[in-house]
N, C-alpha and C positions, 0 to 999 in steps of 0.2 A: 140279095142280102148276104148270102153265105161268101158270095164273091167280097165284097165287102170287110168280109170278116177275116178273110184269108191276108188282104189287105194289110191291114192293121196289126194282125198277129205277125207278117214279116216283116211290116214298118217295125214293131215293138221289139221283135229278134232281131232287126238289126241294131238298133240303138242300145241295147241290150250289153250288146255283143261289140261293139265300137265303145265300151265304157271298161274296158277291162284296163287301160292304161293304168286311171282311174277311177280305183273302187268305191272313193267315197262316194261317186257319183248314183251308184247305188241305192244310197238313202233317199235321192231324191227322188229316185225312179217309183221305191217303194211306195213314198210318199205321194205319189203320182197314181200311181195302183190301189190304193187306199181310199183316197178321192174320189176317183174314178169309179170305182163301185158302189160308194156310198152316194152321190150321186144317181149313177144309173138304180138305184135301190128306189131310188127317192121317184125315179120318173116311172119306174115298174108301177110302183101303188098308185101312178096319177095318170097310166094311159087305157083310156078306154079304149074298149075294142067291138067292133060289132060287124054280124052277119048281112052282106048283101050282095044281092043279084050274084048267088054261085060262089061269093069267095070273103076272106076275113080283109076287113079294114079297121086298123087301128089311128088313134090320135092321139102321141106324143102330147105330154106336156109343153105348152108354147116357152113358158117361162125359164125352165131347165135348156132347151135348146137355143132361146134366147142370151142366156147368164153363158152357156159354152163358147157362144158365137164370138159374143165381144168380147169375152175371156181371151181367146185365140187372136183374134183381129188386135186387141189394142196389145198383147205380148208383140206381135208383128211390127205395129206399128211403133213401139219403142224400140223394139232394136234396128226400125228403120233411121228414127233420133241420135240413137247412139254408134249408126254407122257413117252418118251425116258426120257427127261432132269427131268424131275419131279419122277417119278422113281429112280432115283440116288438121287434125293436131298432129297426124303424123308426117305433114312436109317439113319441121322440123324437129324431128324424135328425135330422143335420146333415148338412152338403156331403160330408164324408169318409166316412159313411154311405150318401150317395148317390151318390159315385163308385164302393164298393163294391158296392152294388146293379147298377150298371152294366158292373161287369167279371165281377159274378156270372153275368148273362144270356150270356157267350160261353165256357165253361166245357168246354176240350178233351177233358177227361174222356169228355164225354157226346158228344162228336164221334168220336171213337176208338169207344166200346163201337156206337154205330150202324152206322157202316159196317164195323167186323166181322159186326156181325150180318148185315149186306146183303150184304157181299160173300160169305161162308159162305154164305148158301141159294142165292144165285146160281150158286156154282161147283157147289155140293153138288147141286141140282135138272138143271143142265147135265150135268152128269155121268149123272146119274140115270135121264134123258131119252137119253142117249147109249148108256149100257149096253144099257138096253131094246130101244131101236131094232136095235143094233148084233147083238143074241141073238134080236128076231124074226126077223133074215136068212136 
């Protein structure tokens, strides 16, 4: 889990840190972190957790892991869509084409669904890590 968490915290630094071109991009990340917590907030109060044979097992909420999953997958799969369609249209680009191309590649959407996702396993695994600790006492 902690590996996990290491994970994520350098995915998040580097994304982070590859947005300095642009800063608007920023807000989205914010907005991403904000989600992302509130979120993981939501699945804290809904995972139960219990003692067996020598160690702790908990069970995530289905639904919240669910809503993330396809959250993730169908962003995937529309920028699968919209690499299909932009592909075809650029065997005969023009400049207005290729400015489109260009504002394609910073696409908040996908800024947003990431640092949810970062920020949700962060809080969720801290937590997690926290509980544990806090019941071996």
């Amino acid at each position: 889990m902690i590996t996990r968490m290491f994970i994520f915290a350098i995915l998040g630094a580097i994304l982070l840190a590859a947005g300095y071109r642009q800063p608007v991009v920023y807000i989205f990340d914010a907005l991403g972190l904000v989600f992302g917590t509130v979120i993981a907030y939501l699945a804290i109060r809904t995972t139960s957790m219990e003692w067996r044979q020598d160690a702790w097992y908990y069970r995530p909420n289905p639904w919240i892991g669910m809503f993330l999953s396809v959250l993730f997958i169908a962003r995937i799969a529309y920028r699968v869509v919209q690499d299909y369609e932009l592909f075809h249209m650029t065997a005969s680009a023009n400049v207005t084409q290729q400015q489109q191309l260009a504002s394609y590649s910073h696409d908040p959407s996908t800024s947003i669904i990431l640092f949810t996702l970062i920020a949700y396993y962060l809080v969720y695994y801290v937590f997690l890590i926290g509980r544990v600790r806090h019941n071996k006492v």
